[in-house]
N, C-alpha and C positions, 0 to 999 in steps of 0.2 A: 546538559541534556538538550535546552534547546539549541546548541552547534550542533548535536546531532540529529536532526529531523531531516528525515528520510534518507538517512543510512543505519547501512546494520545495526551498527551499536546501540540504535534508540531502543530497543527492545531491553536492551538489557538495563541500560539510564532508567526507562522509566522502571524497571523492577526494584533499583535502587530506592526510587523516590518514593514510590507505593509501601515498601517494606519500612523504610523512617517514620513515613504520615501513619501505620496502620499495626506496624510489628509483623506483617503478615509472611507466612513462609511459601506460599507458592501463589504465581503468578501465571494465568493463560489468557493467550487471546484466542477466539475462534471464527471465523463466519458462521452464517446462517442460512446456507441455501436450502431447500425446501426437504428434501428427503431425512438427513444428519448429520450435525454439526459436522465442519471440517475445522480442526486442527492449524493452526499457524503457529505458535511458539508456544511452549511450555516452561518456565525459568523457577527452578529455587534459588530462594536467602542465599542457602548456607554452600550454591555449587553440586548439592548431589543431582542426583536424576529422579530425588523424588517426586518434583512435578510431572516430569515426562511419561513417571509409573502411574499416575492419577491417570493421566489424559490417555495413556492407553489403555487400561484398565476399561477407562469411563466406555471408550468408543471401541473396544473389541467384548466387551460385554453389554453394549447396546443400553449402558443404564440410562439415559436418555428418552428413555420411554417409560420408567421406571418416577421420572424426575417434575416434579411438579411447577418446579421454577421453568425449566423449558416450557410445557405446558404452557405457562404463564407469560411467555417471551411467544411464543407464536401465534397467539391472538393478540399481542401489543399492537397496536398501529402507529401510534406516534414516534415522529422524526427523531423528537429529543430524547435525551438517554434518560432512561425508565433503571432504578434498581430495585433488583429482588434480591432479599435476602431468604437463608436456608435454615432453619433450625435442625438442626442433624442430632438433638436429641430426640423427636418424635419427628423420623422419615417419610413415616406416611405409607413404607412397605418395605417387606424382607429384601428384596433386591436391593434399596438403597441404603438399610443398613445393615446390610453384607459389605457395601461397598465402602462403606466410610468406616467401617471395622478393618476392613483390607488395605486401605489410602492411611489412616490415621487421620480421618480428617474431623475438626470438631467446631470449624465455621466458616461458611463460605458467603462472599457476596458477588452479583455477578451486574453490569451493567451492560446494557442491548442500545442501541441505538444504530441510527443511517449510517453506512460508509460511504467511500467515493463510489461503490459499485451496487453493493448488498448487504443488509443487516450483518452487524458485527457485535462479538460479546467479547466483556474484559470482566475475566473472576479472578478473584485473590480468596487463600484459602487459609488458614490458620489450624496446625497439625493440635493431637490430643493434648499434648504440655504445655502449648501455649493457650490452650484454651478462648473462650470468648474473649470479643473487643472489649478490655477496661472502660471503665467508664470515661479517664481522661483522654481515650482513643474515639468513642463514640463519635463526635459531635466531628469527629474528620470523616465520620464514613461518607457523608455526600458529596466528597471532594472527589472522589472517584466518577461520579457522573458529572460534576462542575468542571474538573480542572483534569484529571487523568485520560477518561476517555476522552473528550475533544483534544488533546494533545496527539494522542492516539491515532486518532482518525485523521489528523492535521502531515503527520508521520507518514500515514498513507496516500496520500494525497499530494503531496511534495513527493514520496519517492515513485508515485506512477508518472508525475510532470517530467523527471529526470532520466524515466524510463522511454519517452515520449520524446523527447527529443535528444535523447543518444539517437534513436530511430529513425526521428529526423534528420541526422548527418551522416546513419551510414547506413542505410536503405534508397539506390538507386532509384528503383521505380516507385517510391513513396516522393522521393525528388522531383522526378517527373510530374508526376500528377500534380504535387502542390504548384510548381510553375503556370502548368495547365490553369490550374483558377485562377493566376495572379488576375487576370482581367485585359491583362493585354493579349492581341492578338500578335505572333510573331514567326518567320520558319522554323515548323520541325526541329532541324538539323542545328539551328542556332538554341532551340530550348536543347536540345543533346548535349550538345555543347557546354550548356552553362549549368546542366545539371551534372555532366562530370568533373567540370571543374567546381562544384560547390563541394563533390564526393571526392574531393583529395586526388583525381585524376591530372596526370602532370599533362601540357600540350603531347610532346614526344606519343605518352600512351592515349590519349584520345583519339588522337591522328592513327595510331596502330587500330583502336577501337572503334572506332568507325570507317575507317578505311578512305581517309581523307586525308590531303597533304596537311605539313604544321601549319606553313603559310595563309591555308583555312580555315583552319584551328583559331588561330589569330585573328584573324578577321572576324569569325563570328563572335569572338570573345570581344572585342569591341566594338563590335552593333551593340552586345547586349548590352558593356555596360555605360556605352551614351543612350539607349534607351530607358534606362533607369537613372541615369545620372550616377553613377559610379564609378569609382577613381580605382580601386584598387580589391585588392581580393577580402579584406578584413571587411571593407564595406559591404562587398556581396552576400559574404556568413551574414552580417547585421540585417542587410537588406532581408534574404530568405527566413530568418528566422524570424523576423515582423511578418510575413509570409503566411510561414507555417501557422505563429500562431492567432493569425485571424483566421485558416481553412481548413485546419486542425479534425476540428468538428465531421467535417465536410468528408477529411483522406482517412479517417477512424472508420468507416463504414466500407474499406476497401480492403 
């Protein structure tokens, strides 16, 4: 599970591991932006699509508003992950046990906490035959806010850095601009230059794309890299990517 942090697969790994620690049969993650909950992955145990039927259910019948645990999750404030549990023998109202009459649902628990961006929630649900957490299951529920969600949010957080710097190599004018901060002052035509050869641009087509001879092509390519002290083209990726992630910060707001 942790080879796969921030890729696909993690979602499903950690469904695995949540299901071992807990017996649980479905598994959601969601954000938390301010209007309602959106949706990121729904996973059952057993492969059906019974999670996917909760989680639409949940959000095309608005029961959300119905739901006391949200309630409870939008006046949280703290960073760390906070869990509510649901007792879905006494709902609280017809709406929510309509809806866990409808789901089969007979325990849920859900943990809130920071993401890299915006409050995020991880619930696991346990259907009417598996009934409540056993006792020998109990004393794991806080693993879920210990160990599940910060893997979680860790999952996100690596796959938006990987997102980030694909970005960084194949985004011309994100190239540009990061050169622009390096701190050195240098001509235009030679930052052109070195920002299409970081983007995979061969001399032949930079010379087409600028409308420059090779012969100049060349030449500015070794200003730039005796201005930096760079030998060779592996060194420049290296170079730029120390680059980007010191002004990162900086070329996100662009």
């Amino acid at each position: 599970m942790l080879a796969s942090l921030g890729n696909a697969s993690f979602e499903g790994e950690l469904s695995r591991l949540v299901t071992d620690m807990l017996g649980s049969n479905e598994m959601h993650i969601f954000r938390m932006p301010a209007d309602r909950p959106a949706m990121i992955a729904s996973i059952s145990s057993d492969g059906t699509r019974a999670a996917e039927r909760q989680s639409a259910t949940y959000i095309d019948k608005r029961v959300w508003h119905f739901d006391p645990a949200m309630q409870s999750i939008a006046a949280e404030t703290s960073p760390a992950p906070s869990i509510f549990r649901l007792n879905t023998c006494e709902p609280g109202s017809n709406e929510l046990k309509s809806y866990y009459d409808a789901v089969d649902m007979r325990e849920r628990v859900m943990v809130v906490g920071d993401g890299p961006e915006e409050r995020m929630c991880l619930a696991v649900t346990r259907r009417g035959q598996a009934g409540h957490f056993p006792l020998e299951q109990e004393y794991r529920v806080p693993l879920l806010g210990e160990l599940a969600f910060p893997l979680l949010m860790r999952h996100y957080s690596v796959a938006a850095e990987k997102r980030g710097l694909s970005r960084a190599l194949t985004s011309l004018p994100l190239i540009e601009r990061c050169l622009s901060l390096s701190g050195e002052i240098f001509p235009k035509r030679e930052a052109e230059v070195a920002a299409r050869i970081i983007y995979g641009v061969s001399a032949e087509g930079i010379s087409l794309d600028l409308g420059i001879g090779i012969e100049t092509v060349i030449c500015y390519r070794r200003r730039f890299y005796q201005r930096f002290r760079i030998s060779c083209f592996r060194e420049l990726v290296v170079w730029y990517l120390e680059l980007y992630g010191r002004v990162r910060g900086l070329v996100a707001e662009h």
